[in-house]
C-alpha positions as CSV (number, residue, x, y, z in Angstrom):
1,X,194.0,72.9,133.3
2,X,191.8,73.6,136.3
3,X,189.1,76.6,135.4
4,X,190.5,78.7,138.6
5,X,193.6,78.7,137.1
6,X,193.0,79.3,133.6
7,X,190.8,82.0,135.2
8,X,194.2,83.1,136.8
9,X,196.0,83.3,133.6
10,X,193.1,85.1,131.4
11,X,192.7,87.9,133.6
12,X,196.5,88.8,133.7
13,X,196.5,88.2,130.3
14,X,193.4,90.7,129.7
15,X,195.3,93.1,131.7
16,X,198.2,92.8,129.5
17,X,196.6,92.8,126.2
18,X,194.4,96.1,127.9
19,X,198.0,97.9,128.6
20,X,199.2,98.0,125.5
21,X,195.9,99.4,124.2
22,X,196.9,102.0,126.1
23,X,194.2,101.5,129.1
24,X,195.4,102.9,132.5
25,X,195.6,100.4,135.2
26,X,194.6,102.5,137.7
27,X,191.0,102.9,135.6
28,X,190.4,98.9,136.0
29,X,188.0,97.7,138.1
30,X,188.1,93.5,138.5
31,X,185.1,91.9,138.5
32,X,183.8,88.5,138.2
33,X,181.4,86.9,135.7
34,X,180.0,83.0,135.2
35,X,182.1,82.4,132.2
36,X,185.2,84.2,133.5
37,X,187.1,87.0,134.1
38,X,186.0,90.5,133.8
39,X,187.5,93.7,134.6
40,X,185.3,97.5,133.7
41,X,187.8,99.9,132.5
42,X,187.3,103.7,130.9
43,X,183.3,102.7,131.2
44,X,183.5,99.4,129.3
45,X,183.4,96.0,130.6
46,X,185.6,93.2,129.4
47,X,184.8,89.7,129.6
48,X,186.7,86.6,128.8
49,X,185.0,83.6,128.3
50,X,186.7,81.1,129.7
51,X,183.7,78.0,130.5
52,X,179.9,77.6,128.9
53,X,181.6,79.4,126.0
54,X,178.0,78.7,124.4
55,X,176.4,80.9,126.4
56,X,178.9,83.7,126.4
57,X,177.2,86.2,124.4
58,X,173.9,85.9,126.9
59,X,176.0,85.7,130.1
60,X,178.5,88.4,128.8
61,X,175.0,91.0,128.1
62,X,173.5,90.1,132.0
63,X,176.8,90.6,133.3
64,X,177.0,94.4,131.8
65,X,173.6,94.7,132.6
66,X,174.1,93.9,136.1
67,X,177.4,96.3,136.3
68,X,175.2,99.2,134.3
69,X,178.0,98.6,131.3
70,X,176.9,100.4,128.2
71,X,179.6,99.2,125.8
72,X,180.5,95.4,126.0
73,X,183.8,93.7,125.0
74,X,183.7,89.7,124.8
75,X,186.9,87.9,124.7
76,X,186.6,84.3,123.2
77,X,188.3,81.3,121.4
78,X,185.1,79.6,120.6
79,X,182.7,80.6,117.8
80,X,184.0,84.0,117.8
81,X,183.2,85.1,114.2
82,X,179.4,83.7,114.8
83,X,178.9,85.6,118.1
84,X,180.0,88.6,116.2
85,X,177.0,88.5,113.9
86,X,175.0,87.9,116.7
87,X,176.1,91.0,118.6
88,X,174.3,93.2,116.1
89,X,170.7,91.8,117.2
90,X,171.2,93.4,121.0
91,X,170.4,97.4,121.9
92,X,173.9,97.3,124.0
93,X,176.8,97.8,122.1
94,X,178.9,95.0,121.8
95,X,182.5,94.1,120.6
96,X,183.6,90.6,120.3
97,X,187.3,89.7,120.4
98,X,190.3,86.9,120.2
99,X,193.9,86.9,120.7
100,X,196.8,87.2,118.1
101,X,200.2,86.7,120.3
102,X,198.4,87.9,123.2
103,X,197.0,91.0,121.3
104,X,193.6,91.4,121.5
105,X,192.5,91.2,117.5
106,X,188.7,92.0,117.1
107,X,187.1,89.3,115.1
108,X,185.2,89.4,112.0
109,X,181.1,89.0,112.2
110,X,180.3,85.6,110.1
111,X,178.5,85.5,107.0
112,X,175.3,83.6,107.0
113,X,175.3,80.2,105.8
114,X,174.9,80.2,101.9
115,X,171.2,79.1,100.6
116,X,172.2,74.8,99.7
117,X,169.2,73.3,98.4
118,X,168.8,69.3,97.9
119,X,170.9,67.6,95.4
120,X,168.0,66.5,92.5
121,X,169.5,63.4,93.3
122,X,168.4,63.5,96.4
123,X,164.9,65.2,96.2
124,X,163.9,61.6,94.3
125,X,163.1,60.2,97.8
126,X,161.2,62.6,98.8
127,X,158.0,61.1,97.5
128,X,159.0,57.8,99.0
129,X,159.4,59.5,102.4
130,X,156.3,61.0,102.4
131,X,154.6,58.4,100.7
132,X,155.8,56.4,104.4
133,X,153.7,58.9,106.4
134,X,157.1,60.4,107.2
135,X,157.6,64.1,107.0
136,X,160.1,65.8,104.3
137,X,162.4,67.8,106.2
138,X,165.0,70.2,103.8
139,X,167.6,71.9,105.9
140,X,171.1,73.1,104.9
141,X,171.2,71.1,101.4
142,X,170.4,68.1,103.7
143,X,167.1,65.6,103.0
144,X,165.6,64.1,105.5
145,X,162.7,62.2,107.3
146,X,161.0,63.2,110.4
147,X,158.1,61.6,112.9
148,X,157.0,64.0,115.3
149,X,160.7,65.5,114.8
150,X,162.2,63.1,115.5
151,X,164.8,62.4,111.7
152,X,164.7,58.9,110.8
153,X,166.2,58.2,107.7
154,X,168.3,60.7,105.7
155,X,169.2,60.8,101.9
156,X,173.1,60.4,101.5
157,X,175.5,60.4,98.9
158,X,177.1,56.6,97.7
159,X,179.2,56.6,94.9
160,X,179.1,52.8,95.2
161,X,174.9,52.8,94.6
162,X,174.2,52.6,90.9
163,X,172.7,55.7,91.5
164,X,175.1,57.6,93.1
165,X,172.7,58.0,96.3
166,X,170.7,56.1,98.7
167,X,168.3,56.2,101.6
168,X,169.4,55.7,105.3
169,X,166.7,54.4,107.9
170,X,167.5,55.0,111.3
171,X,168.1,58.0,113.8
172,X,171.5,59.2,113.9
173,X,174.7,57.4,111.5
174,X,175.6,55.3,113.6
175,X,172.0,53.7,114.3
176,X,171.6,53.7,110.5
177,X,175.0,52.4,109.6
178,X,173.6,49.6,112.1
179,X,170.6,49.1,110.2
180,X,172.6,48.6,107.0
181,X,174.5,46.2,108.5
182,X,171.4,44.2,109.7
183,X,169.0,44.8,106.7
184,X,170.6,45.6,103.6
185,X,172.4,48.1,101.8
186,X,168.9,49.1,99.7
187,X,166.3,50.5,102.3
188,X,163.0,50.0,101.1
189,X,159.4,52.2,102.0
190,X,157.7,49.0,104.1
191,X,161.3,49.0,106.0
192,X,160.9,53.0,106.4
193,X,157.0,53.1,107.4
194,X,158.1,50.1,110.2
195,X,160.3,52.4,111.7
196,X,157.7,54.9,111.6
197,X,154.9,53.3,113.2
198,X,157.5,52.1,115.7
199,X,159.1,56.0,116.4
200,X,155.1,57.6,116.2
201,X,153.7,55.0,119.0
202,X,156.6,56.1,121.1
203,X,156.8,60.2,120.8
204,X,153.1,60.2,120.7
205,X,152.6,58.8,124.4
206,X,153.7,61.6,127.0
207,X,154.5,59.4,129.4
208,X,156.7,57.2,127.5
209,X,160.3,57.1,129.0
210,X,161.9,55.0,125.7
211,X,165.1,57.2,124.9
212,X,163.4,57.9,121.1
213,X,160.6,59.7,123.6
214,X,163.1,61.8,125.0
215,X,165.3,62.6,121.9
216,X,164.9,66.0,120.0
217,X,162.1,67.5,121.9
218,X,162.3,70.7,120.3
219,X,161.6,69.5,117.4
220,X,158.7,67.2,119.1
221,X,157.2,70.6,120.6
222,X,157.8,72.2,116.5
223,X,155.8,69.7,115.3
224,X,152.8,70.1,117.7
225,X,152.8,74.0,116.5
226,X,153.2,73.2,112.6
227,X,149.9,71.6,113.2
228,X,147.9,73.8,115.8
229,X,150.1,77.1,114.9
230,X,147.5,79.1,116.1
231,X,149.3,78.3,119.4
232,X,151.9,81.0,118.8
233,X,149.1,83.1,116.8
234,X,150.2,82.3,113.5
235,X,147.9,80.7,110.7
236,X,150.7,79.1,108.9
237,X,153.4,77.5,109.9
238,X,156.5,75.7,107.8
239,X,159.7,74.0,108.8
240,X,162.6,76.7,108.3
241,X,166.4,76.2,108.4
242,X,167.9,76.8,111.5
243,X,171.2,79.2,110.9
244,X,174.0,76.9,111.7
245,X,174.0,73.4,110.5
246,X,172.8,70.7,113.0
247,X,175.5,68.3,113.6
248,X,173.6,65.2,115.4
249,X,170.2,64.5,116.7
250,X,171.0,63.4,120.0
251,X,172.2,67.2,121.1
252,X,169.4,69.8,122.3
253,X,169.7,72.3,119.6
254,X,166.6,74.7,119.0
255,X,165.0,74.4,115.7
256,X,163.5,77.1,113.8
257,X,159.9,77.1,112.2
258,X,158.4,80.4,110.0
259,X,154.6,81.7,108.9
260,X,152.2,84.2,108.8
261,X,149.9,85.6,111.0
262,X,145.6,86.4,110.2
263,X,147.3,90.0,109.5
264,X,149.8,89.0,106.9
265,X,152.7,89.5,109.5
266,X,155.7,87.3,109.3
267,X,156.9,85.2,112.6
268,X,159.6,83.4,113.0
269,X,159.3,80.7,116.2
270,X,162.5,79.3,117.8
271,X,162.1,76.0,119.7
272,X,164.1,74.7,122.4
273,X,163.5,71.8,125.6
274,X,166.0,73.1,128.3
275,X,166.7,76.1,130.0
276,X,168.6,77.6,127.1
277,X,170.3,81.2,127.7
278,X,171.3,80.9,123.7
279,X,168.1,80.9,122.5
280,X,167.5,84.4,122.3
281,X,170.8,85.0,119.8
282,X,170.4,81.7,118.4
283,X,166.3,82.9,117.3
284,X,167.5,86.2,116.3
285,X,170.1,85.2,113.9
286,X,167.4,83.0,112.4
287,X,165.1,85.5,112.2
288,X,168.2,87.8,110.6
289,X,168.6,85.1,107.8
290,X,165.1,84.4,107.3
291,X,163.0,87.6,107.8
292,X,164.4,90.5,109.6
293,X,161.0,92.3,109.9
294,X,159.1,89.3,111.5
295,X,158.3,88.7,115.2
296,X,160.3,86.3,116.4
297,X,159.1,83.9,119.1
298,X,160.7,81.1,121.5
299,X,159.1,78.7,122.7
300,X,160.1,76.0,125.3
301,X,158.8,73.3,127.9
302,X,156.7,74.9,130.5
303,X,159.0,76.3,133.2
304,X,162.0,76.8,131.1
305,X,161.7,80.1,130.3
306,X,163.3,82.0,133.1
307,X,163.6,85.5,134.4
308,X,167.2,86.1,132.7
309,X,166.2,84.5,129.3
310,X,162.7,87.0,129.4
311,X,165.5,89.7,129.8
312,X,167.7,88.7,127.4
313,X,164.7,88.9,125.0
314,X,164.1,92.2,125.5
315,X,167.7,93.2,124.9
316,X,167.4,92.5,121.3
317,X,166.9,95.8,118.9
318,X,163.7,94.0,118.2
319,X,162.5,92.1,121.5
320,X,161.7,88.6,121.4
321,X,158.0,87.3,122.8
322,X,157.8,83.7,124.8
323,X,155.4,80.6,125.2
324,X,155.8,78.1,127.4
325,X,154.1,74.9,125.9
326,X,153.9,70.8,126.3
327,X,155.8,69.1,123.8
328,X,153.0,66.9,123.5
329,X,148.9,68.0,122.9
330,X,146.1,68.7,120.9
């Protein structure tokens, strides 16, 4: 369906579902927002996310800000349950719903992911990983092995392995389902620190245009600070789970890093490559499963950090700080 139209059908939808909450028509104001309808009604603004449902909880808050709404209402399909938790780290208000036969239905705020740790199974490689000159990586019950953040190899389960388990080499499954294929079943430590001579020659030139150069940036630009993280002001700096589960490596996702500062303080730094209006939810949430009473700080790519993402930052109940930094340094 073409987005005017769906457009179309949303807002007389929202109009419907409004009416029989009992909202007067003649209190509606229409608007317009970048993600879809919107209409202000009885002081509140509704918004229905219709395209870059990502980045509806961020557009949805600069809409209402723009408009002087006070009290938000967010109307999506997508993720609705996780925006919900996330509505709770911004000063406005905010109400996030779906439909049930075209009755609006608000929608339960997520739990955070449950703590998974690595299998002991699993944990057996990580010696052999680091051994490699590859670093451990632990996210979401998940082992894996990073070179300047870019994952490598991964520890997964084979119930055809004596074992019961066995080390991947490559970056992504289907790059290490090729490697199988090609070397073996049974990855060995001279086949993993190969790789990662290869991957560190590549992501440590700046200039380098080899697609492993451009691949997981943010997680290039989180290993620079977890060894200079007096770049953020911290002391200490340690890999930290991100708060939903990372579902490939070729996707900009931010990652998530946590230390202390000279003072004792807590910080919890979010790192992203692009332009990324979710950032600011997507650091808080971390920050809500990991340490509610740190600072929290993005960081991105110089230039990336734009007027509406500072704002968003400040939004938050607890406002967000920035630096703009080169993936690559020191």
């Amino acid at each position: 369906m073409q987005s005017d139209q769906r457009r179309r059908l949303e807002a007389v939808r929202l109009a419907s579902a409004l009416a029989k909450r009992g909202v007067d028509s003649s209190s509606v104001v229409e608007s317009t927002c970048a993600i879809g309808p919107a209409v202000i009604a009885d002081g509140a603004g509704w918004v229905v996310a219709v395209e870059h449902e990502r980045h509806a909880l961020a557009v949805a808050h600069l809409w209402a800000e723009s408009h002087g709404v006070d009290h938000l209402h967010l109307v999506t399909d997508v993720n609705a349950e996780v925006i919900a938790r996330r509505t709770r780290y911004f000063a406005r208000a905010t109400t996030v719903w779906g439909y049930a036969d075209n009755v609006l239905v608000e929608a339960h705020r997520a739990e955070h992911e449950p703590d998974r740790n690595v299998p002991v199974s699993h944990e057996h490689f990580a010696s052999l990983i680091a051994d490699c000159g590859v670093d451990v990586v632990r996210e979401h019950g998940v082992l894996s092995g990073e070179v300047l953040g870019l994952e490598i190899c991964r520890v997964v389960d084979d119930p055809t392995s004596p074992d019961g388990v066995r080390l991947e080499i490559g970056v992504g499954v289907h790059d290490r389902e090729t490697f199988r294929l090609v070397h073996g079943a049974v990855a060995t430590g001279e086949q993993l620190m190969d790789v990662a001579r290869t991957v560190s020659e590549i992501r440590k030139d700046p200039a380098a245009q080899h697609p492993l150069a451009r691949l997981a940036l943010e997680r290039r630009l989180r290993s620079r600070l977890l060894a200079s993280p007096n770049l953020v002001g911290a002391t200490r700096l340690s890999v930290a789970e991100p708060p939903v589960v990372r579902t490939n490596v070729k996707d900009a996702v931010p990652c998530v890093a946590m230390g202390v500062r000279a003072d004792g303080s807590k910080v919890v730094v979010a790192c992203t490559s692009i332009a990324d209006l979710d950032v600011v939810s997507f650091g808080a949430d971390a920050r809500d499963r990991l340490a509610g009473d740190a600072e929290l700080v993005v960081v991105s790519l110089p230039g990336n950090v734009t007027p509406s993402i500072r704002r968003l930052g400040e939004m938050l109940q607890r406002p967000a700080t920035f630096c703009e930094l080169e993936a690559h340094g020191d």
